[in-house]
C-alpha positions as CSV (number, residue, x, y, z in Angstrom):
1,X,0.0,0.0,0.0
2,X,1.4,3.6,-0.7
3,X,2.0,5.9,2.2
4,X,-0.5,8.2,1.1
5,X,-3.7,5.6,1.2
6,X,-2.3,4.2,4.5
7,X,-2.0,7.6,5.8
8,X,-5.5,8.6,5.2
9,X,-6.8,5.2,6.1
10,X,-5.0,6.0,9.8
11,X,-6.9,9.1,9.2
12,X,-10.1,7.5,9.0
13,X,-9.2,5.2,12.2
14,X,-8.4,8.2,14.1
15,X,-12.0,9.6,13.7
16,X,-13.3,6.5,14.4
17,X,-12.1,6.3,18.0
18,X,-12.3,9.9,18.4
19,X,-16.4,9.1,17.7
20,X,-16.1,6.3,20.5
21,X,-14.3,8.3,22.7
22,X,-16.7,11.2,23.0
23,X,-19.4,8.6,23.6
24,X,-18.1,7.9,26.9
25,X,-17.1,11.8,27.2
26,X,-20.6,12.7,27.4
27,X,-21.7,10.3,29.5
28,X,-22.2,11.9,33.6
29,X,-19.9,9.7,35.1
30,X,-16.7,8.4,33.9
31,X,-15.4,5.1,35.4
32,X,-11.5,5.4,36.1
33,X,-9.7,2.4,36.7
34,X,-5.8,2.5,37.7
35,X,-3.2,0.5,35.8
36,X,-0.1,-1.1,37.0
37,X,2.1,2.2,37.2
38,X,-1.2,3.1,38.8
39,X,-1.7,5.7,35.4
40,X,-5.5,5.8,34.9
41,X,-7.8,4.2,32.7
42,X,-11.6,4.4,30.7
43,X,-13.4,2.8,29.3
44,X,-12.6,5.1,26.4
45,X,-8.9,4.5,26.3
46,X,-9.8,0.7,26.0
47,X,-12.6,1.3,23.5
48,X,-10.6,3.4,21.1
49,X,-8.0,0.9,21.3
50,X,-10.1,-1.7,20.4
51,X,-11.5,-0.2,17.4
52,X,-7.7,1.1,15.9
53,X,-6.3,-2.5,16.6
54,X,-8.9,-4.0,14.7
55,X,-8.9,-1.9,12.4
56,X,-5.1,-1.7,11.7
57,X,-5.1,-5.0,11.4
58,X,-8.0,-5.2,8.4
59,X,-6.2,-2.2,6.9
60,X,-3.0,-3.7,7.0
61,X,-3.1,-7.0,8.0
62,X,1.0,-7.7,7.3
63,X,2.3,-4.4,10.2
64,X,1.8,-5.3,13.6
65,X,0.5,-2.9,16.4
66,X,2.1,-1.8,19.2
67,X,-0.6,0.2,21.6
68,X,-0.3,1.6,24.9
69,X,-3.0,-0.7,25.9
70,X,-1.3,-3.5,24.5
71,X,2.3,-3.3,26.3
72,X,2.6,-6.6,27.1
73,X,4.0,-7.5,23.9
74,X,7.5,-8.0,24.7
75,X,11.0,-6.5,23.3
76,X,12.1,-10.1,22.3
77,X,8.8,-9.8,19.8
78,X,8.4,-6.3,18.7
79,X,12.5,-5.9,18.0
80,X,11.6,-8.2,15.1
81,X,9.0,-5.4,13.8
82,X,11.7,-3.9,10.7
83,X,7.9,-1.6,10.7
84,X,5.0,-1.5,12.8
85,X,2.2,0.5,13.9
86,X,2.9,2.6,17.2
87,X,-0.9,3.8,18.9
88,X,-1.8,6.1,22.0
89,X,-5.8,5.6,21.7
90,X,-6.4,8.4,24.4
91,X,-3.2,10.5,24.8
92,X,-4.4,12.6,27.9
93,X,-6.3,10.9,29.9
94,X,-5.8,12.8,32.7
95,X,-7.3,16.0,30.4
96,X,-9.8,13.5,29.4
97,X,-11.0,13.1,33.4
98,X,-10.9,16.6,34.3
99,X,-12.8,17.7,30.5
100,X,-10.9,20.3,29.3
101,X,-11.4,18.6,25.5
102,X,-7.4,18.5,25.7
103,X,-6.7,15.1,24.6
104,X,-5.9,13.3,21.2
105,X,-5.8,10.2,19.2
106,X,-2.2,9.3,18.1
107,X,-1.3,7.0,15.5
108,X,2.1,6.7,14.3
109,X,4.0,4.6,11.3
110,X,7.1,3.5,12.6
111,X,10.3,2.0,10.1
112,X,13.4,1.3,11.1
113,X,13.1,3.4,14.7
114,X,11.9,6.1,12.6
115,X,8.2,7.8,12.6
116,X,7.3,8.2,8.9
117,X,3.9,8.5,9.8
118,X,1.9,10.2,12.1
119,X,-2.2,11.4,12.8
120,X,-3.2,13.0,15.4
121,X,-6.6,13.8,16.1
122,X,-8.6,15.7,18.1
123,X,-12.1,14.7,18.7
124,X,-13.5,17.2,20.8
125,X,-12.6,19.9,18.2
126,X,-13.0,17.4,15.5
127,X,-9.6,18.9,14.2
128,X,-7.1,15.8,12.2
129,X,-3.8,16.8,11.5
130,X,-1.8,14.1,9.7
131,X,2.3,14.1,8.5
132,X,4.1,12.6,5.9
133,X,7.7,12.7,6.8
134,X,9.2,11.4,3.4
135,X,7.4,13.5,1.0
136,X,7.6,16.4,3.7
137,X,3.9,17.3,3.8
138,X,1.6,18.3,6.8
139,X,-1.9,19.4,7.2
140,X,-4.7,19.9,9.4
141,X,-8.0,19.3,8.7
142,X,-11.0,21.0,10.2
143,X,-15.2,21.6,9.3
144,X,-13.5,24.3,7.5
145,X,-11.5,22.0,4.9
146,X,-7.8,21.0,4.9
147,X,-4.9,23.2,5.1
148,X,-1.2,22.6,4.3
149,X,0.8,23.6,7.6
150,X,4.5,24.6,8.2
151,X,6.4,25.6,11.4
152,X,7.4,29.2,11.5
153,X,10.7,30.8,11.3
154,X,11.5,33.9,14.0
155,X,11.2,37.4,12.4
156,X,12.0,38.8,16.4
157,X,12.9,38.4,19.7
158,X,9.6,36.7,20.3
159,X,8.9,33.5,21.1
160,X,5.9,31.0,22.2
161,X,6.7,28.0,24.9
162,X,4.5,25.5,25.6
163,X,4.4,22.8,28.1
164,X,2.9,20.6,29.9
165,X,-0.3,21.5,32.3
166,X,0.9,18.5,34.8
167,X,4.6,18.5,34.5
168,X,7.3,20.9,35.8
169,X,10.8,20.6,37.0
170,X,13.6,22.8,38.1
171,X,15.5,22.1,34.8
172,X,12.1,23.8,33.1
173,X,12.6,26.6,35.5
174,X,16.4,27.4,34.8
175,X,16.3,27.1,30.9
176,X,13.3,29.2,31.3
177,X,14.6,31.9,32.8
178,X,17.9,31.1,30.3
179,X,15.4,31.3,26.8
180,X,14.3,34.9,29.0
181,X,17.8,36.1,28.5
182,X,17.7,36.2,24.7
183,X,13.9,36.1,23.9
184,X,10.6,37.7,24.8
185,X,9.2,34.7,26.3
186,X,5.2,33.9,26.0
187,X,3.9,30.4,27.8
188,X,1.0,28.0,26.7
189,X,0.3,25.4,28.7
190,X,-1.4,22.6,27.2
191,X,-2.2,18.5,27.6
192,X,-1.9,15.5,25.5
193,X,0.2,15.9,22.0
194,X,-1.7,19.3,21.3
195,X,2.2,20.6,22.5
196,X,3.7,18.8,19.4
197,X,0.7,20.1,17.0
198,X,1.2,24.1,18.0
199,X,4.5,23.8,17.0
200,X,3.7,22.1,13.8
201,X,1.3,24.3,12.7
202,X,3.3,27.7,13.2
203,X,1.3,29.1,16.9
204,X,4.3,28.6,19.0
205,X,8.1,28.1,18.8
206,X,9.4,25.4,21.2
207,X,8.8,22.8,23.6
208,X,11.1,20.7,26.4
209,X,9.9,18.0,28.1
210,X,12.0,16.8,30.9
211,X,9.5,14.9,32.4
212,X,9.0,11.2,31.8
213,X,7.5,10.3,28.3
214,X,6.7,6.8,26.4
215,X,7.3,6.1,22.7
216,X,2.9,6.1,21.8
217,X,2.9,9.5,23.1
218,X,5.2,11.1,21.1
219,X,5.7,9.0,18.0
220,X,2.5,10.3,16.0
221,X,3.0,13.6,16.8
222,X,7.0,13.2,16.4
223,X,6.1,12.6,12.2
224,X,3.7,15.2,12.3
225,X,6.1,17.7,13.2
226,X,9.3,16.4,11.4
227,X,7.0,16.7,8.3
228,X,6.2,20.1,9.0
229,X,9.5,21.2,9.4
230,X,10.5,21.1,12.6
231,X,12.5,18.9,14.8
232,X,12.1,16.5,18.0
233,X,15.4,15.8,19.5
234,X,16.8,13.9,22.6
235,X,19.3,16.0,24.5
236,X,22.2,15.2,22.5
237,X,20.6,16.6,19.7
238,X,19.6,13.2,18.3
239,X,16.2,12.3,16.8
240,X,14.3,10.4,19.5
241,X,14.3,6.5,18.4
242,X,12.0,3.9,18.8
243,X,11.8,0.0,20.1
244,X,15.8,0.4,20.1
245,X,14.9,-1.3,23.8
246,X,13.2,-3.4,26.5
247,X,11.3,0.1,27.9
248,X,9.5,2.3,26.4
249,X,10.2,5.3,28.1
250,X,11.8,8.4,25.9
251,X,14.6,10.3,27.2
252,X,14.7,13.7,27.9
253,X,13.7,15.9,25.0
254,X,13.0,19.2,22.8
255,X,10.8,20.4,19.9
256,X,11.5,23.1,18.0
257,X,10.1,25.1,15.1
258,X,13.1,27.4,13.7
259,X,15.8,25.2,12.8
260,X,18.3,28.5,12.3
261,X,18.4,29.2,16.3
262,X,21.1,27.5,18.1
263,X,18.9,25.9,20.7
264,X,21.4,23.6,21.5
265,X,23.9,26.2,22.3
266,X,20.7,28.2,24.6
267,X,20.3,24.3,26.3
268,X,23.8,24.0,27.0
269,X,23.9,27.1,28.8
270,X,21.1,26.3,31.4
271,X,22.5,25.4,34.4
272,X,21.1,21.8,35.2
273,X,22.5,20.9,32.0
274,X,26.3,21.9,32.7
275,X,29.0,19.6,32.9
């Protein structure tokens, strides 16, 4: 299958959950459950992961599926995987809970470590936006049609950070007050993989996450903002991996809009990050 029909077919199994998911959204009481690392858990999260595993597989029966809900497959299996599917059915639970509509369906294509793939989707907004990394193409599609999006490039001083509405540390804090020192600094804080999607679509500049992460949250949204220009790197400057090991936990990382700023050189001088 080419990447373009197996794109929009992720597409089409994106908005398919998203649909279940609200269904349980609008119900008066959501049941949470806890799960092992005591993370929570829906009946949404387990319906939308039924619906994209099934459907994954009838769409392309030959790539297996790796899904947060699924993680008991183990690394002696899925290091086989050359390519494979890589799903987050409800990536922000937590936004889910507290309803503040900041949550997303991620679906990403992974080959050779690599996202080449990615959809992410949106269902209380009903807003898609899907990535392409080898032909370089992003979009987002609303009601309002599709639109081709890019990450901007700084005209100024100015700059948009966003983060995390659960996550700080005092590493945030010092490079923070370090990205002060050179820019006019606005915040957005924001759940779920809507972080990665600001930055692909040109409303904000930067991200750091130094807070723990695993590979289904980031991998869809990883593509989608590769493919729109930008970049999401480990703290060595190295494109984040994935299945390269028995966890899945990501290190430490950045995203970033304007490849012509030395962020590297701004991270290096914050002072957790000193050698």
């Amino acid at each position: 299958m080419q990447k373009g029909a197996l794109l929009e077919g992720m597409a089409k199994i994106a908005r398919q959950a998203g649909a279940a998911i609200l269904e349980v959204y609008d119900q008066a009481d959501i049941s949470v459950e806890s799960k092992a690392d005591d993370s929570p858990l829906t009946a949404a999260d387990l319906a939308a992961h039924n619906i994209i595993v099934a459907a994954l597989a009838e769409l392309a029966p030959d790539i297996p599926v790796l899904s947060e809900e699924s993680d008991e497959i183990s690394f002696a299996e899925r290091s086989t995987w050359p390519t494979y599917f890589l799903v987050d059915p409800l990536d922000g639970t937590k936004e889910f809970i507290s309803r503040n509509g900041e949550f997303t369906v991620n679906i990403a294509l992974i080959k050779h470590h690599k996202p080449v793939l990615g959809v992410v989707y949106v269902p209380v907004q009903d807003k898609l936006y899907l990535g392409n990394v080898e032909t370089q193409e992003a979009r987002r599609e609303t009601v309002d049609g599709s639109k081709p999006i890019r990450v901007r490039h700084l005209i100024d001083q100015n700059i948009t950070v966003v983060a995390s509405r659960r996550h700080g540390s005092d590493a945030l804090v010092s490079l923070m007050e370090t990205l002060g020192q050179r820019f006019e600094v606005a915040t957005e804080n924001v759940g779920s993989s809507l972080k990665f999607c600001l930055i692909a679509e040109g409303k904000a500049d930067f991200y750091p996450r130094f807070a723990p992460t695993s590979e289904w949250d980031t991998g869809a949204a990883q593509a989608l903002v590769v493919a729109a220009g930008g970049q999401v790197v480990n703290l060595d400057f190295e494109p984040l991996n994935y299945n390269t090991k028995e966890n899945i936990l990501n290190p430490h990382f950045v995203v970033f809009a304007d490849p012509g700023v030395d962020w590297q050189a701004i991270i290096s001088q914050s002072k957790p990050f000193e050698s």
